[in-house]
N, C-alpha and C positions, 0 to 999 in steps of 0.2 A: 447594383448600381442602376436598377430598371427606374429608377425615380429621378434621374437625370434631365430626362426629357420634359417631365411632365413640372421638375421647377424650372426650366429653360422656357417653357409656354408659360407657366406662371410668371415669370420674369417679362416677359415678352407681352403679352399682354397688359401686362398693369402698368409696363410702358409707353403702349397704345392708347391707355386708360387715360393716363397723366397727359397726354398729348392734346388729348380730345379736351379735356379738362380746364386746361391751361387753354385753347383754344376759345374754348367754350366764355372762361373769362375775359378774354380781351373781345368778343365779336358776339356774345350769347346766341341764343339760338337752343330748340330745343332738339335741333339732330346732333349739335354735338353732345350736349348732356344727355341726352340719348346714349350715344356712342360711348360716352363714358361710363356711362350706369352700366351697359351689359357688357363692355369687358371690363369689367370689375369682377362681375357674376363668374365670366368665364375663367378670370384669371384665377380668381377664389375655387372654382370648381376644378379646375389643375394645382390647386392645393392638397385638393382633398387624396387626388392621385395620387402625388408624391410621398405624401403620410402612408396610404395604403401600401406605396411599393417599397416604403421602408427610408425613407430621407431621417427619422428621426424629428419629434417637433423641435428639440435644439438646436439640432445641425441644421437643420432644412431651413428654420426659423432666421438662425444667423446668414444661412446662404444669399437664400431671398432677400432679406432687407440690405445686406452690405451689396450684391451686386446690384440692384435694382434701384439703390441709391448712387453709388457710382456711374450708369448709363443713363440714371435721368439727371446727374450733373451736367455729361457732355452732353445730353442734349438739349440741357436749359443755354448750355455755353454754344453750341454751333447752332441750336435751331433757335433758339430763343434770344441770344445774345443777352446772353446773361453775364453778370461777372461770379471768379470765382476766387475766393479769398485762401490767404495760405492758411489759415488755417484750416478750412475747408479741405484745402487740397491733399494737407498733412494727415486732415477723418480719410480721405480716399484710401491714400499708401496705408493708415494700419489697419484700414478697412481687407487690401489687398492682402495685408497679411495675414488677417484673420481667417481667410477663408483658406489659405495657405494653409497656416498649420489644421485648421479644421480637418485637411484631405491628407493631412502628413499620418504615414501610417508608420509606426515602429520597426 
């Protein structure tokens, strides 16, 4: 499980990324597209770790986008005041569960 960390920084990053991005759009500026561009890079290159340390491109694949889609919902919803729709909310929950049985071991 040493590839943990390194889709936890991927995650984490490309949340940074989307921040900068989404900031970038409402105010432009090229420090934040800046900002955005290299943790992209970086978030990308803690992909490539987690592949190495064995995440699986599947597994790691579905982990990444289902959580990194659920923490940039909340934070389109508390930082951005965003709305979120139930269907939306309903992708979360079997979003949550996806990665649930993902980690479910026999």
């Amino acid at each position: 499980m040493k590839w943990i960390v390194p889709i936890s920084l991927l995650i984490f990053f490309e949340l940074v990324a989307d921040i900068f991005a989404k900031e970038w759009l409402v105010q432009s500026g090229y420090i934040l597209a800046t900002g955005a561009l290299v943790s992209y890079v970086i978030a990308n290159s803690f992909w490539l770790f987690a592949l190495k340390n064995g995440s699986g491109l599947a597994r790691g694949a579905v982990i990444f986008s289902v959580a990194s889609a659920i923490v940039a919902i909340i934070l389109g919803v508390f930082l951005f005041k965003e709305n979120v729709t139930k269907v939306q909310m309903t992708g979360m929950i079997l979003g949550l569960v996806a990665i649930t049985l993902i980690f479910w071991n026999d």
